[in-house]
N, C-alpha and C positions, 0 to 999 in steps of 0.2 A: 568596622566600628559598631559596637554594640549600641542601639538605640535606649537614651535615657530614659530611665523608669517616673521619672517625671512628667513627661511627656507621654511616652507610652500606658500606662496605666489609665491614665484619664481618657483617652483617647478610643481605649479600649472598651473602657465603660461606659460613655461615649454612644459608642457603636453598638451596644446589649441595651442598652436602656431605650433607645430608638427604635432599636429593630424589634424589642419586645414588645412595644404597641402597635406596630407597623404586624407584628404576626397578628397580635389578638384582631386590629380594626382590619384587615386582610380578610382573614376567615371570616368572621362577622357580616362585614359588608355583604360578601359575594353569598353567602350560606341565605343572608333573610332574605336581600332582595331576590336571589333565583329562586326561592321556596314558594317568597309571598306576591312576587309581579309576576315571574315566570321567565326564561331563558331567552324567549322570543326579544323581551322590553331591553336584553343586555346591550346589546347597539346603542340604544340613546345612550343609560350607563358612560359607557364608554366616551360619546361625543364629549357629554357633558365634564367626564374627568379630567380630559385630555384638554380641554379651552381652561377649564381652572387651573388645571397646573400652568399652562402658557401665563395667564394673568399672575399668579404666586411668584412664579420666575421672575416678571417683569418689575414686580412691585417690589419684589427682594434685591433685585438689579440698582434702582432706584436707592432701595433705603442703604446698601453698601455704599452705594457712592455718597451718599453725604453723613452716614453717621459710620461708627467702629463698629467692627462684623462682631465683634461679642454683644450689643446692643441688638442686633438681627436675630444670632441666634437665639437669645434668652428672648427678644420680644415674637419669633417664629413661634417658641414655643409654649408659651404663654395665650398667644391667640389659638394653639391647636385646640389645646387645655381648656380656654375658655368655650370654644365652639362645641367641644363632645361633651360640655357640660350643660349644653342649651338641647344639643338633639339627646340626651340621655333626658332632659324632662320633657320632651315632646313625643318622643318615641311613647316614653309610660304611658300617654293619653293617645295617641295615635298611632296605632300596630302597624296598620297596613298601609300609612300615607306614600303613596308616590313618591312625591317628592322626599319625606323626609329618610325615606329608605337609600333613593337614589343620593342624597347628600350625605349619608353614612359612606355611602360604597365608594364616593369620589374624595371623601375627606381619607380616607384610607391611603388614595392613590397620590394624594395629594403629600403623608406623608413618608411615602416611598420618593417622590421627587426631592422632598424638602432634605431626607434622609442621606440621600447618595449625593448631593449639593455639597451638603457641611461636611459629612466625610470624608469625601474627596478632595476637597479641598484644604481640611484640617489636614491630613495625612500628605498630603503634597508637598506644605507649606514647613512642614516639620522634618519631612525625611525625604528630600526631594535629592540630598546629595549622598544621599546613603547608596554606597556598593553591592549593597544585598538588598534582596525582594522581604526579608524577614520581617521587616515593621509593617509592613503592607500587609501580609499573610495574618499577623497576630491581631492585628487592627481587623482585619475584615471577620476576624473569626469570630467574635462579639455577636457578630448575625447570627448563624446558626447556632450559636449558643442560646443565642433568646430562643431563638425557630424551637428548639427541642425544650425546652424548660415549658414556654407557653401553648406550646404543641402541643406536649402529654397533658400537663394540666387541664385543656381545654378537652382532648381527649377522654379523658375519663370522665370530666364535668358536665360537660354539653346540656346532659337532657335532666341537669340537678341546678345551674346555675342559669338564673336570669339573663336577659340580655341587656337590660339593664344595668346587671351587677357587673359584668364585662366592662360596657361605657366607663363604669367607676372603677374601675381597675386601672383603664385607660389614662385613665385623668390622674391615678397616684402615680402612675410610673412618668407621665407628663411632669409633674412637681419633682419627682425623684432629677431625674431630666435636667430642669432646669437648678436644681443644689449643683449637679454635679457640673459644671458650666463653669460655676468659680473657683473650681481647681486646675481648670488648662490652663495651662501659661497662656497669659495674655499676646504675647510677641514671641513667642519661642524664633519665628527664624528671625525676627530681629536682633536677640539676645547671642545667635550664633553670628551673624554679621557684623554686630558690635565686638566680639572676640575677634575676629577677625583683620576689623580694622586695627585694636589694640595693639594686636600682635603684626601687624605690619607696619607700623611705627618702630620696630627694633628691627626687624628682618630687610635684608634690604630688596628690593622688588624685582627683581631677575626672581630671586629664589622663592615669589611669592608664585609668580609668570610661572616657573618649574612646575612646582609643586602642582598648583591649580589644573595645568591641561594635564599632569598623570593624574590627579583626584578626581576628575571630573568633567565630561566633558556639556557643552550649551549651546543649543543651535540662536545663532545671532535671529535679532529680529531682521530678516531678512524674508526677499521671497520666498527661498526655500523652509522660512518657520512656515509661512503661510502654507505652501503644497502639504506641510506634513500635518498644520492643523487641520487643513478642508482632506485632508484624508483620513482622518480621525474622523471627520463630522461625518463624512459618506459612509463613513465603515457602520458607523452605530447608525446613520440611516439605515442601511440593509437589514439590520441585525435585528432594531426593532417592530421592521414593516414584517419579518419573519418571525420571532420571537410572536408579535401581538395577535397575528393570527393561529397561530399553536394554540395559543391561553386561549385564543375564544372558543376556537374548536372545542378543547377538553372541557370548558366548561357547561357547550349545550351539550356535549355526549355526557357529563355526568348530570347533567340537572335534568334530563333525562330518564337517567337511572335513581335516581335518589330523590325521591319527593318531599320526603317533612324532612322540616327544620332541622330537626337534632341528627340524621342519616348524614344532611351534605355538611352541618358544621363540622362532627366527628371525622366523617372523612377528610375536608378538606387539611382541620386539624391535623389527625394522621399523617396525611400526606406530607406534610409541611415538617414534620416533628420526623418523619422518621428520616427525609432527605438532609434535613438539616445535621442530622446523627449521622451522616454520610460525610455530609461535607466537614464535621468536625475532624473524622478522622481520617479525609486526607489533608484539609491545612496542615493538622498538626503533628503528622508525620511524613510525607511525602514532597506536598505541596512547595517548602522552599528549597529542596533539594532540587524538586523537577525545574524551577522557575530558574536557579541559578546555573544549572545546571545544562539545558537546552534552551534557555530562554524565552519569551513570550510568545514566539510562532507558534508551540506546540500548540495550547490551547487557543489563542485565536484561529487557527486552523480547525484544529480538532472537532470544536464547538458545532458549524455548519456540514462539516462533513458528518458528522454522527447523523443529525437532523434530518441531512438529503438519503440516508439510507434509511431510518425508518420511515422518512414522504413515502419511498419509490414504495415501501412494501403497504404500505397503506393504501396506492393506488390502484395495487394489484388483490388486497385480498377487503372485501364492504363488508363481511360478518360484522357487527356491531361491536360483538364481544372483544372483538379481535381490534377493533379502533378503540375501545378502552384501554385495553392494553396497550396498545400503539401510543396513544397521546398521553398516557399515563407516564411513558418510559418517556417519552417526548421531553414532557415536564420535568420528567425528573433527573436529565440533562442539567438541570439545574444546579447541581450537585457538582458536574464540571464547571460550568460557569460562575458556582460563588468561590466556591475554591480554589481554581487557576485561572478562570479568563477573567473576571473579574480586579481580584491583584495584579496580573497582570494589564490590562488594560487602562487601569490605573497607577500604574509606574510608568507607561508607555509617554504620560502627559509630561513625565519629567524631566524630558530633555527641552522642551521648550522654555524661552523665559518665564519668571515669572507672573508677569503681566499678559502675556499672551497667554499663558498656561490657564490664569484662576479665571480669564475668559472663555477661551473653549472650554471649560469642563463647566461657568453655565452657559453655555450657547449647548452645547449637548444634553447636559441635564436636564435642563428647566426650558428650553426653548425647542430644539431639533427632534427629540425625545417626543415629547406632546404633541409635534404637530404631527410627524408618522404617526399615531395613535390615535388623533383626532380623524387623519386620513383615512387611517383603515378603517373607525367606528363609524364614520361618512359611508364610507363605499358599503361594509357590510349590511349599514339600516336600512340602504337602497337595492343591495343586491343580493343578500343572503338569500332572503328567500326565493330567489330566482336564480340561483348558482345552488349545484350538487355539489357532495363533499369532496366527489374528486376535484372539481371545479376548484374549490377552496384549495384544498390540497397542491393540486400545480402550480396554483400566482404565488404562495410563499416557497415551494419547489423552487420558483425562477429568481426568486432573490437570493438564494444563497450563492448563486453563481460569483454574480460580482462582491458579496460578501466575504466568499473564500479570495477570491484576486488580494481586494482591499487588504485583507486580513496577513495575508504574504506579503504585499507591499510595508504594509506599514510595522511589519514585527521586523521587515530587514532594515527598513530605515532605521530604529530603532537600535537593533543592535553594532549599529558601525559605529552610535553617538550617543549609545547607555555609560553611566559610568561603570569605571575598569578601576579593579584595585590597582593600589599603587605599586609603583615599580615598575609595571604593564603596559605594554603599548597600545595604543588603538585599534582596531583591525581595519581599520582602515583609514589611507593620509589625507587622505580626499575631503575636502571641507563642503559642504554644505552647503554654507553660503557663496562657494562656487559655481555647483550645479548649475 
């Protein structure tokens, strides 16, 4: 079934208009405050992002349960909006403020959580019974389409354009943002549930029963929803306690290397803009072919095992030069990750009810997520500088292990309870809620 362009398009835009401020406050944050604190002060950074987003979550948590998620989003982003418009006039007066550098760098972080929350959950909610990984794929690709637009831009700007004038950039594409908010359908999977019912007022309900388990299949709220949600929650445990020390790593080897401002924004930009140009052109030629095609073990697999073979060669060769390149290519892993582990990981949630589903994805987003993060930024402020790099290197080494396990478990779970075109059997008869 072809995904409505109703739906689709907004959803899409959506996804560029977020991720495009999320690139510009990304770059920005990390470029001043490692230029103007220094690489050492990035641990606090970190603590302090990681307990705001925990708080963000909780407060989003909160306001979903008693008002409508379209109220959240447009008032989420509205407070972003408001807030980069308070540090864009304190910044102009206060260059080098601690604090106010370190609340750039975690408002950044803050909407990368906020970011992958409502995506995730928009794109659930609306395509959650779709046969193909395609609405997923086109949806996600809105990211690296901003990545590469505010990439280069930034790229060739850097050491022409304020920081400042960035801030306010930030804040039009915020207002952009929020217009484009009252073009999603309000209930889109209500409006299909309402058909639904319609039409089984004339059909009689055997042939509803039929149709349904070949359209589609739904693990009951059962134990077995539970083992496959708390397998989801451990998987992106591993993923992010690994994942967040990579990012640290690469960023005291580059702040390091790159001392003024406009070196580490350009590169980071760069960096950013040219991956993002990667991951375009595998979404949109590979990408649902590979997804539909071998299904989501590929890259939840893939993802860890890439990582533990450039650890091992990092462990073995300390030239600096040669860990640039290492944590550069590390990073740039990423490239798999938005392009297939991401869509994929993100359809993975759809087998779960509704109610179960738009919970794990925020108990993982906005809760699980932060606090591996806060963990790791805890443990580094205490131990970095009393741990070598191979030191650092092995403890994320030892998390991939049970990351790949997780990652095999939960892409077969998965694939015996993903929906199957119709006409198509199951691959397997075996229910779930029997396990």
């Amino acid at each position: 079934m072809n995904p409505p362009r109703q739906v689709l398009l907004p959803l899409f835009g959506f996804t560029f208009l977020t991720s495009a401020t999320y690139s510009v406050a990304r770059a920005l944050g990390v470029s001043l405050f490692i230029a103007r604190m220094g690489s050492d002060a990035l641990p606090v950074a970190l603590v302090a992002s990681a307990v705001t987003v925990i708080a963000v979550s909780a407060i989003t948590h909160l306001v979903n349960q008693h008002f409508p998620a379209r109220f959240s989003v447009i008032g989420s982003w509205i407070g972003l909006a408001s807030i980069t418009a308070w540090l864009t006039a304190m910044i102009s007066v206060e260059h080098h403020s601690f604090f106010l550098l370190g609340a750039l760098y975690v408002l950044a972080e803050v909407r990368g959580c906020v970011n992958t929350i409502y995506a995730t959950t928009l794109a659930n909610n609306a395509f959650a019974s779709s046969t193909s990984k395609r609405p997923f794929v086109l949806i996600a690709a809105g990211a690296p389409i901003a990545g590469i637009v505010m990439g280069t831009v930034m790229g060739y700007e850097a050491s022409v354009i304020e920081d400042t004038t960035w801030l306010k950039i930030i804040i039009g594409l915020d207002v952009a943002t929020i217009i484009l908010l009252s073009w999603i359908p309000k209930t889109s999977t209500a409006k299909t549930m309402s058909t639904v019912e319609s039409r089984s007022r004339i059909k009689r309900s055997k042939q509803l029963v039929q149709k349904g388990i070949r359209s589609m299949k739904r693990i009951p709220a059962s134990p077995s929803a539970y083992r496959y949600r708390y397998g989801l929650v451990s998987l992106i445990a591993f993923n992010v306690f690994a994942v967040t020390m990579v990012d640290y790593q690469w960023k005291v080897i580059a702040g390091d290397h790159l001392i003024a401002e406009d070196e580490l924004l350009t590169y980071f930009a760069g960096f950013y803009a040219v991956n993002d140009i990667l991951i375009v052109l595998v979404q949109f030629t590979v990408a649902t072919k590979l997804l539909d095609r071998f299904g989501i073990g590929m890259p939840l697999c893939a993802y860890p095992l890439l990582l533990s073979i450039l650890g091992l060669i990092a462990l073995i060769n300390q030239s600096h030069s040669v860990l640039i390149l290492l944590f550069t290519l590390g990073q740039g892993l990423t490239v798999l990750k938005r392009s297939l582990y991401d869509p994929g990981l993100t359809s993975a949630y759809a087998i779960l009810p509704q109610n179960i589903r738009n919970e794990t994805i925020l108990l993982i987003k906005g809760v699980v997520k932060p606090l591996i993060e806060a963990a790791v930024a805890v443990g580094l402020l205490f131990l970095a500088s009393r741990m070598t790099t191979n030191q650092i290197t092995s403890t994320w080494l030892a998390a991939l292990i049970p990351w790949f396990l997780l990652s095999s478990w939960v892409s077969s779970t998965y694939e015996k309870w993903a929906p199957t075109q119709p006409g198509k059997e199951p691959t397997s008869e075996l229910k779930l809620s029997e396990q």
